[in-house]
C-alpha positions in Angstrom: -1.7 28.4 34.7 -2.9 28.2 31.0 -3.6 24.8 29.7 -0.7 23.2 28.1 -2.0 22.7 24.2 -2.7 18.9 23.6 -0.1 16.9 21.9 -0.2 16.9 17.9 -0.3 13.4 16.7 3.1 11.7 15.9 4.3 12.8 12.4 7.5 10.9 12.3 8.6 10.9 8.8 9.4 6.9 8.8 5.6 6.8 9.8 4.7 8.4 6.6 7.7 6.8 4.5 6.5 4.9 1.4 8.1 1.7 1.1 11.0 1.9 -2.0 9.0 -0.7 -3.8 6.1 1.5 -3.8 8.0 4.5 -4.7 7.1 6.7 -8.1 10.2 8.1 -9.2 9.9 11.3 -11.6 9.0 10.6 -15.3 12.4 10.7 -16.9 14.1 8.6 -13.9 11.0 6.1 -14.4 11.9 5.6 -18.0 14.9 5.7 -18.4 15.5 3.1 -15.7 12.4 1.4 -17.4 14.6 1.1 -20.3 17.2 -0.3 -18.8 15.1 -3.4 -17.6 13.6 -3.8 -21.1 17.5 -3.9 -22.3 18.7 -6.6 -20.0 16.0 -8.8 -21.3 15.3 -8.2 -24.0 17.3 -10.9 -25.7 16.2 -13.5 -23.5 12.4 -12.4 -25.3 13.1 -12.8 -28.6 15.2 -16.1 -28.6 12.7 -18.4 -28.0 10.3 -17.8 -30.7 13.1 -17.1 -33.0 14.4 -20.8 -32.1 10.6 -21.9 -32.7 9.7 -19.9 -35.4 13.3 -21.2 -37.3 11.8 -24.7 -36.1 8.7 -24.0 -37.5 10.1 -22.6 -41.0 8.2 -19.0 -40.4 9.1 -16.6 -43.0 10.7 -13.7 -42.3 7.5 -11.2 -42.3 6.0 -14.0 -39.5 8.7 -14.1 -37.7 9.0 -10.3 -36.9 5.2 -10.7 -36.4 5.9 -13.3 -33.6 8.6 -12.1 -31.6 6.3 -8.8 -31.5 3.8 -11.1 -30.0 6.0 -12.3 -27.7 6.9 -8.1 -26.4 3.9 -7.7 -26.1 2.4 -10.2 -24.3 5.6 -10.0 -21.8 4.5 -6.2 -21.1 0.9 -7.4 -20.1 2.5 -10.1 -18.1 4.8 -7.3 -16.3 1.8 -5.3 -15.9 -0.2 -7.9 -13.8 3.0 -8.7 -11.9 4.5 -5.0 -10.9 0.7 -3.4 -10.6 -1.3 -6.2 -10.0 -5.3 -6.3 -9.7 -7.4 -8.0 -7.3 -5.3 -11.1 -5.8 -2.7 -11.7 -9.1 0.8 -10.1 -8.8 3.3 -10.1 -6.2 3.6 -6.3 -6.3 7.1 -6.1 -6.6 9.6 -5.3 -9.6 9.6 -8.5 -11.2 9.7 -8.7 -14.8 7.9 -11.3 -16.7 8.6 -12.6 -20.6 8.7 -16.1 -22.5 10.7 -18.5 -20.0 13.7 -20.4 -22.1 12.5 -23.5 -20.0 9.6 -24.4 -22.7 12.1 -23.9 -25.8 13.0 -27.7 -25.9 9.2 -29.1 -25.5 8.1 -26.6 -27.8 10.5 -27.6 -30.4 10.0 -30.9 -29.5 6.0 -30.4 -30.3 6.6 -29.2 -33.3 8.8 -32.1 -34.8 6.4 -34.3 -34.0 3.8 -32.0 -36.2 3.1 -33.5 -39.7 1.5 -30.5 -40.7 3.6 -27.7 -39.7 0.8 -24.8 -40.0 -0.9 -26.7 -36.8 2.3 -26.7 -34.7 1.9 -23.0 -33.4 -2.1 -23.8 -32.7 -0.9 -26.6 -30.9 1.8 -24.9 -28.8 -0.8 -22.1 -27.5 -3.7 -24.9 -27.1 -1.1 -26.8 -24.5 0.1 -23.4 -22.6 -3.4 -22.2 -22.1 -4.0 -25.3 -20.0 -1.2 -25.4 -18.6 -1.3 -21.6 -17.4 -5.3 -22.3 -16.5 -4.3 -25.0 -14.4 -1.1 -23.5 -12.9 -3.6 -20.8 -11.7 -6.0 -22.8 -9.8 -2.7 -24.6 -7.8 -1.0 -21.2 -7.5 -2.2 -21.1 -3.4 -1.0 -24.3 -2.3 2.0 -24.1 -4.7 2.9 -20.9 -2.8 2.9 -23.1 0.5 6.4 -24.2 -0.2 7.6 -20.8 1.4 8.0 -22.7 4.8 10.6 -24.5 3.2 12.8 -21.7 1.6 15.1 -19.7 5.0 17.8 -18.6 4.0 19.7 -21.8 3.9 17.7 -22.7 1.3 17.0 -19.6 -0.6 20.8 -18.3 -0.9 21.6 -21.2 -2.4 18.9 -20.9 -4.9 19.6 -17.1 -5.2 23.7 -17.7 -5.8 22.4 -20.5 -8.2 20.3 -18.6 -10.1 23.4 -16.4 -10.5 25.9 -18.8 -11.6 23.2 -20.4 -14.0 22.9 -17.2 -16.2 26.6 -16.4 -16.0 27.2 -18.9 -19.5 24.7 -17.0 -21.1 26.5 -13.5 -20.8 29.7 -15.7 -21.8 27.7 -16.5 -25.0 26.5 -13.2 -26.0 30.0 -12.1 -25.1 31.1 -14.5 -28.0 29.0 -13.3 -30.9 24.7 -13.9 -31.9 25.7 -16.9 -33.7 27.5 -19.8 -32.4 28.2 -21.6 -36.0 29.8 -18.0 -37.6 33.4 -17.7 -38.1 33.9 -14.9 -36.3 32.2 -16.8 -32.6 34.5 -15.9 -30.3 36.7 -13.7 -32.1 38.8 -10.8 -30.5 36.9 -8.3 -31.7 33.4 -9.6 -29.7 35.7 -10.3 -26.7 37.5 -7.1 -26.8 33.7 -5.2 -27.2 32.0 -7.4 -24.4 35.2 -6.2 -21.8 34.9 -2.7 -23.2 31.4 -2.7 -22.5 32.4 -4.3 -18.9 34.8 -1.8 -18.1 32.4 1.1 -19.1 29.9 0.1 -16.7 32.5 -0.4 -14.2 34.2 2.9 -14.4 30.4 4.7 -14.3 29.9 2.6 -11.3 33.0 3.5 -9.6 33.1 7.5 -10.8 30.1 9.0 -11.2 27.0 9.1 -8.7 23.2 9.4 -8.4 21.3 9.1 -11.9 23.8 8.5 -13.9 25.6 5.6 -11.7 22.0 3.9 -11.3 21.5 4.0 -15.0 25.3 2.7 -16.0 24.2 -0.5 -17.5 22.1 1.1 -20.1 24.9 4.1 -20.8 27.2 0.9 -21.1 25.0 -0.5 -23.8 24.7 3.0 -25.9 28.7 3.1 -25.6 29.1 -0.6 -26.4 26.7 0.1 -29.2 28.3 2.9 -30.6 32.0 1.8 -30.2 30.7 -1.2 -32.2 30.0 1.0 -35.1 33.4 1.1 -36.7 33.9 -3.1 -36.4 30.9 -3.6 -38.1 29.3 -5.4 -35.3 26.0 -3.2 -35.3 23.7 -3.4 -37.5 20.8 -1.2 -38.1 19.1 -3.3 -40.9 16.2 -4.2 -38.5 15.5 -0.3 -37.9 15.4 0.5 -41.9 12.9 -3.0 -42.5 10.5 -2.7 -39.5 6.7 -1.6 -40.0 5.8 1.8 -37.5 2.9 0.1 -36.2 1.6 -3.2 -36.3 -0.8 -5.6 -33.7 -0.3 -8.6 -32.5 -4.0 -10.2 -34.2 -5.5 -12.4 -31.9 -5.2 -15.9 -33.1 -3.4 -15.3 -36.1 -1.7 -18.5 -36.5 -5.2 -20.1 -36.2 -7.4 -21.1 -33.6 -5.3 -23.1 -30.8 -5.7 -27.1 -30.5 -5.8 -29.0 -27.6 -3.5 -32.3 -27.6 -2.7 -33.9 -24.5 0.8 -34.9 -25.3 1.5 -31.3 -25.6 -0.8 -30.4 -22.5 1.2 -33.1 -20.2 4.7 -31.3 -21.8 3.8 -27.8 -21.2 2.5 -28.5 -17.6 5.8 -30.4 -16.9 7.2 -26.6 -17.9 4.8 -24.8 -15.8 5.7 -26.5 -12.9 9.7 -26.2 -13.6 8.6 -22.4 -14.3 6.2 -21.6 -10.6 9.6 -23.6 -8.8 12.1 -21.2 -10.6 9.1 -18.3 -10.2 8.9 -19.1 -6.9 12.5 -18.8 -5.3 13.0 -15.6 -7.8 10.3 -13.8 -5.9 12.3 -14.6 -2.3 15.7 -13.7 -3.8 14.3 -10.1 -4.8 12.1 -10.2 -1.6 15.6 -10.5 0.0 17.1 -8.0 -2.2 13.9 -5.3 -2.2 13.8 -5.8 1.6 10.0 -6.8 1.6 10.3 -10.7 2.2 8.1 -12.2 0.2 5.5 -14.5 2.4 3.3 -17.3 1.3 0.4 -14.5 0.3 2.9 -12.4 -2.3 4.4 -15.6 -3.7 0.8 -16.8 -4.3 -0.4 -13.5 -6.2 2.7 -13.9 -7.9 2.4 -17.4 -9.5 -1.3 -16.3 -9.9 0.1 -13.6 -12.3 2.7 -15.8 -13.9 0.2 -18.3 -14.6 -2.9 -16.1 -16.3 -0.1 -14.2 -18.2 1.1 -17.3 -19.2 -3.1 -18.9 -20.3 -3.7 -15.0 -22.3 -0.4 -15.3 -23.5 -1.6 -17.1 -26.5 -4.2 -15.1 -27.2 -1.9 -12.5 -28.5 0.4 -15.0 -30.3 2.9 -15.5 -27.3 4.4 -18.3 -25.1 4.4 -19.5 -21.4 5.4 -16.5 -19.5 8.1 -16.7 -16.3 9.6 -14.5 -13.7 13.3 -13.4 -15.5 15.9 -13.6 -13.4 18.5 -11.2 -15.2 16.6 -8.5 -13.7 17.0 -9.3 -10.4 20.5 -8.4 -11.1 19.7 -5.0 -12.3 17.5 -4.1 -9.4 20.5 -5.6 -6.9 23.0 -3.5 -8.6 21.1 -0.4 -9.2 19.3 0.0 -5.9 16.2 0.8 -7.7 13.3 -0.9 -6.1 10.5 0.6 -7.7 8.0 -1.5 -8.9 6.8 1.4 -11.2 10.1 1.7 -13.0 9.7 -2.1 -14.1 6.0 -1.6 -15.1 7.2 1.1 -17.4 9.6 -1.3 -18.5 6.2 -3.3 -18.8 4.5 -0.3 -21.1 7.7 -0.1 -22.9 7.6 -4.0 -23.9 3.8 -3.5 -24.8 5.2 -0.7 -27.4 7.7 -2.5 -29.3 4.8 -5.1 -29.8 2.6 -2.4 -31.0 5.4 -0.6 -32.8 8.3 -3.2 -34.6 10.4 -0.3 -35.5 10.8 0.3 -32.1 11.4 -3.0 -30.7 14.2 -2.9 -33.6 16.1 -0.4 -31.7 17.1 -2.4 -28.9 17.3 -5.2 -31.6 20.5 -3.0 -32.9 22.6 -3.7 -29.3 25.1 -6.3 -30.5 25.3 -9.5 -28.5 29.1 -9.2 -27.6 27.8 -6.2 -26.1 24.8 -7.4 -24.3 27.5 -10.2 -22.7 29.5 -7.3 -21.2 27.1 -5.6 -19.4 25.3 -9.1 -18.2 28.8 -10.1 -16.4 27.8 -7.3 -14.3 23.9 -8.1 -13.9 24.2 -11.6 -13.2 27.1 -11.6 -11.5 25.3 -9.4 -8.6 22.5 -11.5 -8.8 25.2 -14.6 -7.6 26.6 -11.9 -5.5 23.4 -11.1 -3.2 23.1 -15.3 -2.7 26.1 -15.2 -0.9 25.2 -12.2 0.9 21.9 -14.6 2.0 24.3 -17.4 2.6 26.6 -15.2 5.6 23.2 -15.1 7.5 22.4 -18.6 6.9 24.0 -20.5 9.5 26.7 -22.4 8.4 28.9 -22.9 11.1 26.8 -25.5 11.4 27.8 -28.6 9.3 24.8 -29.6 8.5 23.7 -26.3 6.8 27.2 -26.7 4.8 26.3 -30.3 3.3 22.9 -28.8 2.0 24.5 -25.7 0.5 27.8 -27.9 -0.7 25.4 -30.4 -2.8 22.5 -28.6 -3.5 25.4 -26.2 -5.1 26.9 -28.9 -7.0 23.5 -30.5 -8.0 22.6 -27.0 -9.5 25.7 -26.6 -11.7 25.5 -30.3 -13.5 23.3 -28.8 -16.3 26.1 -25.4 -16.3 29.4 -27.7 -16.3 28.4 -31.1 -17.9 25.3 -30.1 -20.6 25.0 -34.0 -21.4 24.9 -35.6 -17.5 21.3 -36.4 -17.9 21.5 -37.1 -21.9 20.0 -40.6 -21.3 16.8 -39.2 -19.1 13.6 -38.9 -21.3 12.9 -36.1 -22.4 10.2 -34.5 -20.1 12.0 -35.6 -17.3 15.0 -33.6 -18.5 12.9 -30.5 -19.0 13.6 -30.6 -15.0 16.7 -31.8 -15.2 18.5 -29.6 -17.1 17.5 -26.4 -15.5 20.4 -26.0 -12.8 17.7 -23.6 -11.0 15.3 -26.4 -10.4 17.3 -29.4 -9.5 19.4 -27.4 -7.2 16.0 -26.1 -5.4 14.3 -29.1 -5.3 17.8 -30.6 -3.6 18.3 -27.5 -1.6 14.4 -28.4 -0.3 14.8 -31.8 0.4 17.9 -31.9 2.3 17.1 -29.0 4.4 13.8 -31.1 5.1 16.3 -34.5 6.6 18.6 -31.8 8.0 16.8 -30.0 10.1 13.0 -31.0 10.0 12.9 -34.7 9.9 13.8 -35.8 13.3 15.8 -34.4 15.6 18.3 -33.6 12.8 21.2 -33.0 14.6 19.8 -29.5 16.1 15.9 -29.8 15.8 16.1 -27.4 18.6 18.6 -25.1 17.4 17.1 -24.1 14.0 17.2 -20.3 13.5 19.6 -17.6 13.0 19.7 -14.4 15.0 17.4 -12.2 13.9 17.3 -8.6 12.9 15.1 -6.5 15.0 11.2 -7.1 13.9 12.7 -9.5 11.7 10.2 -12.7 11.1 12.1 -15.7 9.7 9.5 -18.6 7.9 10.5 -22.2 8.3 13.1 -23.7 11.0 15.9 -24.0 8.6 18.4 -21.8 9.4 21.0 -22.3 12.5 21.3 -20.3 16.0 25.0 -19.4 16.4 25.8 -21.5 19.9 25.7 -19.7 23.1 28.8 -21.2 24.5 32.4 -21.9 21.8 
């Protein structure tokens, strides 16, 4: 009898599979969905050093020179997130730019500033500290993981959600709160024109152009704007082709420890708000991010955030919004976002082209982000069914930690009597609903015997690992 041929080795393709985050699309699909990210963030970018350059009184020539600064040090920032070198960046599609949380202290810095030509210096002495130091407490920041099942973490993820809604409301309005024409029809009617184009591209079309609808939504918005007189291509015709963000070109940065203790107080609000954004799209990507990834990411938010001001730029933070897009799209390339990262490096390198997207008008912008951070709310409650809570105790700690987390959203002045470092914290819905989230699920279900010490996880997917002993086991008997 002849010899029977030895078995080939197995060749399953799931074997072979690359994971979705560490899928290169083909070069068109890569940018164009590249483009997309760099759209749905692109005003959250630019309005923190307009507010501080406004503060500041920075003429109009230093102000486009600034908010280039601020592109282009959120593309590095991307870069070391998305591609990552050595032990820095979570490795996933998470984009990175100025976080909104350091607005108030930084316009609070520069009030304070006699001389107004140091308050810039000032600012980027105060983040590069805090960004060196956030560094060197990234791994036992990153320890907090244990502390975030899904309990916890679909709260946070529904919160972060809810918390950007009221900004998409506020583009929806109009880019300038005190103009006649805030909240006019003609902004509402473009941001729910805008809404119902993405919808129907959702709902009738498939493959590349469905995952792309949000930036086709914006061209439409954009162009159906053109007859109300809503766009306006005055940046286009006034921007320089190239120009470089000069290393230290507000002067050499100063080192005052007011500033320092302020800026650190953001950094931490930041690596908290970092910190359950990298679960939520660990949740969404379907790679849970563990202890390790949430460490390499703070690691890259926090050395993004000390070079930052090399370039001219502010503390850099995960960005939320974006979340939303990958959750809606399905996209989970971490590719496509870091050529959303080269893209952002461009428009600092070239103002005419970070004019372009500079041309999408605001009522336009709030269309589309119903959709973005709406899903982003939307995948917290998908986390939340899993969570446990036909257990009462999980429902007090999603109830309050809920209603903790929307203070800052419904009532703006609850904490208006707190100083103001402590309502740097405060006021971010994100971080007081965590921080409550945290703690109760700590008397809940760790202190003690906490009702169910016992009975502290949910069923589990196959080859499923769950970190912490938060969530709740569905009882074996009614």
């Amino acid at each position: 009898m002849a010899a029977q041929p030895d078995a080939a080795p197995p060749t399953a393709p799931e074997q072979r599979a690359v994971h979705p985050v560490d899928e290169k699309l083909p070069a068109l699909k890569m940018a164009t969905t590249g483009l997309q990210h760099v759209a749905a963030m692109y005003a959250g970018v630019v309005a923190p050093p307009l507010i501080v350059g406004a503060a500041i009184g920075l003429t109009g020539t230093e102000l486009t020179f600034l908010t280039g600064a601020c592109l282009f040090t959120a593309g590095l920032a991307t870069f070391l997130q998305t591609l990552g070198i050595w032990k820095i960046g979570a490795r996933l599609p998470f984009v990175n730019g100025v976080t909104f949380a350091g607005v108030a202290p930084m316009t609070a810095i520069v009030a304070s500033t006699d001389d107004k030509s140091d308050a810039l210096p000032i600012i980027f002495g105060a983040v590069i500290v805090a960004g060196l130091l956030g560094f060197m407490a990234a791994p036992f920041f990153s320890k907090m993981v244990r502390f975030f099942p899904p309990v916890v973490t679909g709260t946070v993820i529904t919160l972060i959600g809810v918390s950007l809604l009221p900004v998409a409301f506020g583009w929806a309005q109009g880019p300038n709160p005190a103009a006649d024409d805030y909240g006019a029809s003609t902004n509402l009617g473009l941001a729910a024109g805008t809404l119902v184009i993405v919808l129907l591209l959702r709902r009738f079309t498939r493959g590349f152009v469905k995952q792309i609808a949000v930036l086709l939504g914006l061209v439409a918005g954009t162009l159906v704007a053109i007859p109300f007189g809503a766009t306006d291509f005055g940046p286009v015709a006034d921007a320089a082709i190239v120009g470089f963000p000069t290393p230290f070109h507000f002067g050499a940065p100063q080192f005052q420890v007011a500033a320092i203790v302020s800026m650190c107080v953001v950094m931490v609000v930041s690596m908290t708000e970092s910190t359950a954004d990298m679960l939520a799209l660990g949740e969404i990507v379907d790679r849970p991010a563990d202890e390790k990834t949430i460490a390499a990411g703070l690691r890259a938010d926090t050395l993004g955030s000390a070079i930052s001001p090399l370039f001219n730029g502010f503390m850099c933070s995960a960005f939320a919004q974006n979340i939303g897009l990958v959750a809606m799209t399905k996209i989970r390339s971490r590719y496509v976002v870091a050529a959303g990262g080269g893209f952002l490096v461009l428009m600092g390198l070239c103002p005419m082209a970070a004019s372009l997207i500079a041309v999408v008008p605001r009522p336009v912008l709030g269309g589309a982000g119903v959709v973005l951070f709406g899903s982003v709310a939307a995948s917290g409650i998908q986390t939340l069914v899993r969570a446990g809570l036909e257990k009462d105790n999980n429902v007090l700690i999603v109830a309050v930690s809920l209603a903790v987390g929307i203070i800052p959203i419904t009532a703006p002045e609850f904490y208006h009597s707190f100083p103001e470092t402590a309502r740097i914290v405060l006021d971010s819905g994100i971080s007081t609903g965590c921080v409550a989230a945290v703690l109760l699920n700590l008397v809940f279900n760790h202190l003690g015997k906490g009702g169910d010490a016992q009975d502290v996880t949910h069923p589990m997917e196959a080859g499923e690992e769950i970190t912490g002993a938060a969530t709740t086991r569905a009882p074996a008997t009614p």
